[in-house]
Every structure is written in C-alpha cells, then in structure tokens.
C-alpha positions as CSV (number, residue, x, y, z in Angstrom):
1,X,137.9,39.0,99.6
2,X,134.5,38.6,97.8
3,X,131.7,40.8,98.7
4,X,128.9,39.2,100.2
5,X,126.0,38.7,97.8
6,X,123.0,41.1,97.9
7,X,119.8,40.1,99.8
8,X,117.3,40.9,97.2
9,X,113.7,40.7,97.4
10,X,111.8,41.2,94.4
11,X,108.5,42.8,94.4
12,X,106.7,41.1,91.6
13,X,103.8,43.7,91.5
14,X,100.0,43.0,89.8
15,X,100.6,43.3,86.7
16,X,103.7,41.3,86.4
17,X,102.1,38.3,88.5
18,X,98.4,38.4,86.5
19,X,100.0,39.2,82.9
20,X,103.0,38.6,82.3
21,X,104.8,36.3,84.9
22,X,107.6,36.0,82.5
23,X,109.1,38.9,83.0
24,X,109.1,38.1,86.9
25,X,111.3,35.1,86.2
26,X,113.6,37.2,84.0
27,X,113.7,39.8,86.9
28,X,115.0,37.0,88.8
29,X,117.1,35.9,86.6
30,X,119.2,39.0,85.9
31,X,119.5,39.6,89.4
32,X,121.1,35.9,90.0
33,X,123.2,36.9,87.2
34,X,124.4,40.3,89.3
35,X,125.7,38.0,92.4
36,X,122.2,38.3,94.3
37,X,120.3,36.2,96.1
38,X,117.0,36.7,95.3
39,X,113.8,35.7,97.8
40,X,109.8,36.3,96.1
41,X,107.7,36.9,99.6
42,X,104.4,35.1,99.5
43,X,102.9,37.8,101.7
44,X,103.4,40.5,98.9
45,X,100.2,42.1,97.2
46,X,99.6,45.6,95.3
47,X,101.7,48.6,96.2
48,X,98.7,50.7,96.9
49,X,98.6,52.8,93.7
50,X,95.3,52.3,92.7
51,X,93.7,54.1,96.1
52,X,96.7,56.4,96.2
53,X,95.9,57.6,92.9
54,X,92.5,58.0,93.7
55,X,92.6,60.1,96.9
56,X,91.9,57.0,98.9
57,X,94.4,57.0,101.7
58,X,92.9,55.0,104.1
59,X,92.7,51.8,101.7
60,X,96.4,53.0,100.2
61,X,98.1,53.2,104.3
62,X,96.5,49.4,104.6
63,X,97.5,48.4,101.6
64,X,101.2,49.6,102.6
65,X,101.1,48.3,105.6
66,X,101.2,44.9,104.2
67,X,104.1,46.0,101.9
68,X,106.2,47.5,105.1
69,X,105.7,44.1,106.6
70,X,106.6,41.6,104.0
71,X,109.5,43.1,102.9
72,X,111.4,43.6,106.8
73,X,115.0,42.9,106.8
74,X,115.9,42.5,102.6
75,X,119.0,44.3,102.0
76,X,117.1,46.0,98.9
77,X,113.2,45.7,97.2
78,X,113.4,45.5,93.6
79,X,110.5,45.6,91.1
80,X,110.5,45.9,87.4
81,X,108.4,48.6,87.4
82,X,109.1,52.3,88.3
83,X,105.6,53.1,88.8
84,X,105.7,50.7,91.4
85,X,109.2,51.1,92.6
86,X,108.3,55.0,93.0
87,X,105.7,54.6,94.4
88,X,107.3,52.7,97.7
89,X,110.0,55.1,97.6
90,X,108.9,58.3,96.8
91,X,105.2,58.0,98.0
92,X,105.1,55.9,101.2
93,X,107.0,58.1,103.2
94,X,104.3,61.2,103.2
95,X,101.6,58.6,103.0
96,X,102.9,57.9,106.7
97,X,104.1,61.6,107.8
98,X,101.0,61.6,110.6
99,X,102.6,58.5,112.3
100,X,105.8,58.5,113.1
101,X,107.5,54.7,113.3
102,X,105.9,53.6,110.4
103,X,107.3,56.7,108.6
104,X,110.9,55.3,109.6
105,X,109.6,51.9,108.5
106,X,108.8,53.9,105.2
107,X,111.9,56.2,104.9
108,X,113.8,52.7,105.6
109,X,112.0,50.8,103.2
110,X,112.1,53.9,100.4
111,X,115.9,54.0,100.5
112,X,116.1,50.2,100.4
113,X,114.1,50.5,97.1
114,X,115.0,50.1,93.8
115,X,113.6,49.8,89.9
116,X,114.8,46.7,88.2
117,X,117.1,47.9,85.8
118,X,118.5,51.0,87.7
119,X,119.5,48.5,90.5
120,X,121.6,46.4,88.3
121,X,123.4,49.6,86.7
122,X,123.7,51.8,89.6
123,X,123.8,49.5,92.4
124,X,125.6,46.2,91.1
125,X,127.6,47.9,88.7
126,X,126.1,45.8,86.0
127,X,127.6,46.8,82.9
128,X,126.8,44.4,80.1
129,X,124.6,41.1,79.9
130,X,125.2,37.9,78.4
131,X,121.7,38.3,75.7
132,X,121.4,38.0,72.3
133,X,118.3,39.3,70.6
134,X,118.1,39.7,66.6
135,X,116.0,42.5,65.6
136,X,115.8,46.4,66.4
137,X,114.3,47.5,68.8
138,X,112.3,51.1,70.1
139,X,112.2,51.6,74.1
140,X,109.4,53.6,75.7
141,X,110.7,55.6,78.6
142,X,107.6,55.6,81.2
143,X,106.8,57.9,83.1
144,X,107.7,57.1,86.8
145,X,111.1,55.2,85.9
146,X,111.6,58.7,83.5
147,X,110.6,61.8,85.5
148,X,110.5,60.4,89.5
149,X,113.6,58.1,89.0
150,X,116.0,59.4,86.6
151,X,115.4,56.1,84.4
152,X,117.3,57.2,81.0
153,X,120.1,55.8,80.1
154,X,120.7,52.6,82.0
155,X,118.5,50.5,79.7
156,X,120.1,52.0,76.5
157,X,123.4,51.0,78.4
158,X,122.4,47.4,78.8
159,X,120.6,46.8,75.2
160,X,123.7,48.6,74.2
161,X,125.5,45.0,74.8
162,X,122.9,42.8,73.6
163,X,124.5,41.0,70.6
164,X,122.3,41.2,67.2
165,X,120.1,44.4,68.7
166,X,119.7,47.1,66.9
167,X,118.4,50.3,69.1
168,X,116.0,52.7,67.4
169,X,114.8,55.4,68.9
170,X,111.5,57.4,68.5
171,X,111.3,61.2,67.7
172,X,109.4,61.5,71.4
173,X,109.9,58.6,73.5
174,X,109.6,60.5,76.5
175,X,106.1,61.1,75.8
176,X,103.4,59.6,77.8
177,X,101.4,56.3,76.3
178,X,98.3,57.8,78.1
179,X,98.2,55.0,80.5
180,X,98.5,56.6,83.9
181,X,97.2,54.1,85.8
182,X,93.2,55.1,86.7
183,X,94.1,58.0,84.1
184,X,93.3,55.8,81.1
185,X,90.0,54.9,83.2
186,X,88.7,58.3,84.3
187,X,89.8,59.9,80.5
188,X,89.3,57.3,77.8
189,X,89.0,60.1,75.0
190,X,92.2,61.7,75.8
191,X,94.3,58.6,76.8
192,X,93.2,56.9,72.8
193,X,94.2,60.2,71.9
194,X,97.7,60.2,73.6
195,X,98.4,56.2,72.9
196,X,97.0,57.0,68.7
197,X,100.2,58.9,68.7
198,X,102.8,57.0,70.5
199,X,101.7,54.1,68.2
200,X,102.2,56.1,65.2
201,X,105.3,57.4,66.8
202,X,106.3,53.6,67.2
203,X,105.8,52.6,63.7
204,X,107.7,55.4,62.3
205,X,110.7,54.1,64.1
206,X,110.7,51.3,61.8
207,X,111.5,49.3,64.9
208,X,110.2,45.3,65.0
209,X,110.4,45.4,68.9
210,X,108.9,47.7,71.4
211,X,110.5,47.4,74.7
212,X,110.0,49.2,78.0
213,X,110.1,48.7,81.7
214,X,106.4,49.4,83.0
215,X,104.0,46.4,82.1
216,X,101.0,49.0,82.3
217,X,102.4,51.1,79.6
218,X,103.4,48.1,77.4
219,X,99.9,46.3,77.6
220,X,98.1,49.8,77.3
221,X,100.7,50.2,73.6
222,X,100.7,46.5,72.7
223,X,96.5,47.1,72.6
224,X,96.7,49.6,71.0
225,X,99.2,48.1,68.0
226,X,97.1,45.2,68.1
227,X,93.8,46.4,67.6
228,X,95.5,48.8,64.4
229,X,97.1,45.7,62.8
230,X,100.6,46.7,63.4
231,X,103.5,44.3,62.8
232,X,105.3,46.0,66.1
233,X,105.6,42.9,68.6
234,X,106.1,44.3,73.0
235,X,108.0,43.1,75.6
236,X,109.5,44.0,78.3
237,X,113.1,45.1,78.6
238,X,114.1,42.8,81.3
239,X,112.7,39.9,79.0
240,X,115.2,40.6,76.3
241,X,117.9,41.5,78.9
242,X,117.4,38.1,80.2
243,X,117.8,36.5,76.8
244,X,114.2,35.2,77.6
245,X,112.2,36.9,74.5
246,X,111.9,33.5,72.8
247,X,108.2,33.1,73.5
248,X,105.1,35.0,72.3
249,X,104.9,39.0,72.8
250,X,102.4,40.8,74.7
251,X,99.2,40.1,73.2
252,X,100.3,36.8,71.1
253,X,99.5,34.6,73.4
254,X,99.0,32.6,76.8
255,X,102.2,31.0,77.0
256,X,103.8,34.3,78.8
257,X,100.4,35.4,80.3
258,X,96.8,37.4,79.3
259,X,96.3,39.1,76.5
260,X,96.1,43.6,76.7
C-alpha cells in the first residue's frame, strides 16, 4: 500500500521571497517531485535571525512567535536555507527555555524541521533527480547547512545525477564567504577580506557555475564576482536540481529577482 504523501510546508524565508523567488518555486517543485504536498503559508515572515544574532531576544521571541503559529499542524517545515532551517531547529528551542509550552511548541516545531536538500535525501529517500544542466559546476558549503546540520554530501549526491554536470570542487569550500548574516555589516574589512578569497578560490576551480544552498552566501559571492569582472555565473542548487537554471544568474538580471 502507498504511503501517504508528506504534508510539507515550505518556509520561503526573506531572502528567497525579496531576491530570488525562483528558487522558491524550484523548492516547490522538487518537493512535488519527492511525493509531497506542498502548502506556502501566507502568514510566514523572517525567522528571527537578524535580532537573534544581535542579542535582541525580545524582538527575535516575537518574531518566532509568528513562525510557531503559521506553521501548526505540517507534517515537516522545509526551507532552502540552513541558516534559516537551523535557526528554527537548533535556536528556537533555548530562545523559549524560560516558558515552558512554547518550548514544546519549539522542540515540536525543531524536530519537524528540515533544510531543503537534506529533507529530500534523508527524509524522502530522494536519490537522483530528473535535471540536466551542461556546464561544471563548484558548490559552496555554508556555514549553517555545513557545521549545525551536517550538510555535506547530499547535494554532491544529487548533482551527482544531473546529466551534462560536471562537479568541481574548490581547494577550501568549507570556508566561510564572510557573509554571516549582520557579520558582513558590523565587519566590512574582514568580511571583503574573507569573500576576496573565496572568489579567488572560486575562479581557480575553473568551474562556470557556482552553486550553493544559502541565498545570503550566494548574493554576498555573486557581488563579489561581479564587481571583479569574473565570468563565474551563481545560482542556487535547488535551481539546477529543479532543472530550472535556464534564466539569468544572480546578479544578471530581474527576471529571477534583484540584483547582489
């Protein structure tokens, strides 16, 4: 007997929705591919990052609040984002530790949580998509998916069966872009610094693509490559993974949203 189809609701998050909209409809997408059945709740907003980040926990509980709320009674929360995907389940829990039912709310909501491509690996068992993308490609492993989810190798496993793409990797693609969120605000100096190199790390790949699963890191790389003239289009992985990469890259154009 069939299983019944996941109740997946996605959570879009800021930058997706103000920059790049494209990649929300190739979240969607994918995750109609996997057998899910996919709901956008009007009522989402931010995840709360920004004030978490800064030490304002008062604006980051309200902010949460909302999130708790709008996304009641979804088998699982997906975003294609693992800063923002961590951030619901690995920060809202001790954001609420000094009131009790909405830390169960939280707990619930954290293990209900999931980044985009780490749901459809480890939870839908995706193991190849139906994508064909001809070019090579570099991928950026950011930070949050990386070190607070364990994001590593499902992506390679997934642009592993995209026909015509060629994976290249970096010498350090581990490394931070310098991004951070607020980081790149409160440091300019050192986050130039840390994106210079990634960009020169980029180009030595001698990859055409640069692909990775944060939309803050990729507009904070695809600024970067712009403004130094580099031949290096971005996107995002789930774009490509979608086989929706047919329209401009980050930074080319309107047609998938603002430009870095």
């Amino acid at each position: 007997m069939p299983s019944q189809p996941k109740n997946v609701a996605l959570f879009v998050t800021c930058l997706v929705d103000l920059f790049r909209p494209s990649v929300g409809m190739a979240a969607v997408k994918l995750l109609e591919d996997a057998g899910c059945t996919v709901a956008v709740p009007a009522a989402q907003t931010c995840c709360g990052q920004p004030p978490y980040n800064s030490g304002d926990r008062a604006d980051a509980k309200r902010i949460a609040r909302g999130v708790l709320e709008a996304f009641k009674g979804f088998d699982y929360v997906v975003a294609p984002s693992g800063s923002c995907a961590g951030m619901i389940s690995h920060h809202y829990p001790d954001l609420f530790a000094d009131e009790p039912v909405l830390a169960e709310q939280a707990r619930d909501l954290a293990r209900r949580t999931y980044e985009l491509i780490s749901f459809l690996t480890d939870v839908c068992g995706v193991d190849t998509v139906a994508a064909r993308f001809d070019g090579s490609v570099t991928y950026h492993d950011s930070c949050s998916g990386l070190r607070e989810l364990g994001i590593k190798a499902q992506p390679r496993k997934l642009l592993a069966g995209v026909e015509g793409l060629t994976l290249t990797e970096m010498a350090e693609p581990e490394v931070c872009c310098g991004f951070g969120g607020t980081f790149c605000v409160k440091y300019p100096e050192i986050s130039d610094a840390m994106v210079r190199r990634k960009s020169a790390d980029i180009g030595a790949s001698g990859a055409g693509t640069l692909l990775a699963g944060d939309l803050g890191c990729l507009l904070n790389m695809a600024g970067k490559l712009t403004r130094e003239g580099s031949p290096v289009k971005s996107r995002h992985v789930a774009e490509v993974l979608a086989g929706m990469a047919d329209g401009p890259a980050i930074g080319e154009g309107t047609a998938g949203g603002r430009k870095p």
